[in-house]
Residue, then its C-alpha position, 0 to 999 in steps of 0.5 A: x641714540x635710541x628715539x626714546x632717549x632723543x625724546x628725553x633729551x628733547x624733553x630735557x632742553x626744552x624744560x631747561x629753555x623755559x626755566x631759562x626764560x621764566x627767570x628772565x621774564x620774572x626779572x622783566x615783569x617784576x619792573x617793567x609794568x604799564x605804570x611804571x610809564x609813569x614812575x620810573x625815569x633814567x634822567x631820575x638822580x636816584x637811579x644809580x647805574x648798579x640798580x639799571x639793567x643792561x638792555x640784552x642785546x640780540x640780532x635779528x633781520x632787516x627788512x632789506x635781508x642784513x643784520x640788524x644788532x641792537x648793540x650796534x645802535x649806540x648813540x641813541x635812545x631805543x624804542x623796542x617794541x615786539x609785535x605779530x601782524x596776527x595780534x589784534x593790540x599789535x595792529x591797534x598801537x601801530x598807528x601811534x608807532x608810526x606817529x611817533x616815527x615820524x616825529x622823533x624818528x631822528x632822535x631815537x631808534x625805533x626797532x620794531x621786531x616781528x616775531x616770527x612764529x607767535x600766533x603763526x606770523x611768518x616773515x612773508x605775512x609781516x612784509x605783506x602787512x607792513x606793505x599794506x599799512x604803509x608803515x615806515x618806521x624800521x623793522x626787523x624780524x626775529x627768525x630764531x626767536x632770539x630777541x623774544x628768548x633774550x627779553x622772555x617775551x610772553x606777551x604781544x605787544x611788548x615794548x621797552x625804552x632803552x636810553x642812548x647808553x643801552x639800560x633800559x628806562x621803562x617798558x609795558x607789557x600790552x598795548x600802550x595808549x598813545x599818551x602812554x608811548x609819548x610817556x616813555x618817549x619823554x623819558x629818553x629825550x632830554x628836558x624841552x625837546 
């Protein structure tokens, strides 16, 4: 195969990805807004399970080297939250993450999901930040970019709330607000706890 047609079909795949995730995160972005931390609730009997979306499953890499499948994290709710050590709102929110670890760490899955690549975060620059802040709640690394393709991430940090049946409740875009993820939190949780 000549260069010139190694480039067009670069080229080619490259337009096909992007569209691909256009679509997924006009799905997303359509919904999933900050306000909607607010609005929109699974525990909500006017929620039908034909109007909820499925939260796509990815794989990604454990702080210890194993894999760690979304899917596989059945039973319980899930707070998903995409970040990069090299995110200014990322550093910001991460106290409260760690917080609300601590907190309901038993009651929901936290996945907190270092994308590698997004403003040249490496997989050895996130360890060194974790390390550093002493950050205990469960991470993982995206090293393909699978998890970001998968929700047509655009946008750092990114977060959703999956209930323990795997649709996702609520989600922003940005930085969230300490009351903003106790919102969301409360939305997975049953009534009094």
């Amino acid at each position: 195969m000549s260069s010139k047609m190694k480039w067009v079909f670069a080229l080619v795949a490259t337009v096909v990805v992007l569209a691909g995730a256009a679509v997924v995160y006009q799905l997303f972005s359509a919904q999933y807004t900050p306000e909607l931390l607010e609005a929109q609730s699974s525990k909500s009997e006017s929620t039908s399970s034909a109007s909820r979306i499925k939260a796509p499953d990815f794989e990604a890499v454990g702080l210890d080297g194993n894999p760690v499948r979304l899917s596989a994290l059945s039973g319980k709710p899930v707070v998903l939250n995409f970040w990069s050590s090299k995110c200014g709102p990322c550093r910001q929110e991460m106290p409260d993450f760690q917080e609300a670890y601590q907190e309901y760490g038993d009651q929901i899955h936290f996945v907190m999901v270092n994308s590698i690549g997004a403003f040249g975060e490496t997989e050895e620059s996130g360890r060194q930040y974790l390390e550093k802040q002493k950050y205990t709640f469960p991470a993982c690394f995206d090293v393909d970019q699978e998890a970001v393709m998968a929700y047509g991430i655009q946008a750092f940090p990114t977060t959703y709330f999956i209930d323990a049946d795997g649709y996702i409740v609520t989600g922003a875009k940005g930085m969230l607000t300490q009351s903003n993820l106790e919102k969301g939190i409360s939305m997975l949780l049953p009534a009094g706890e």
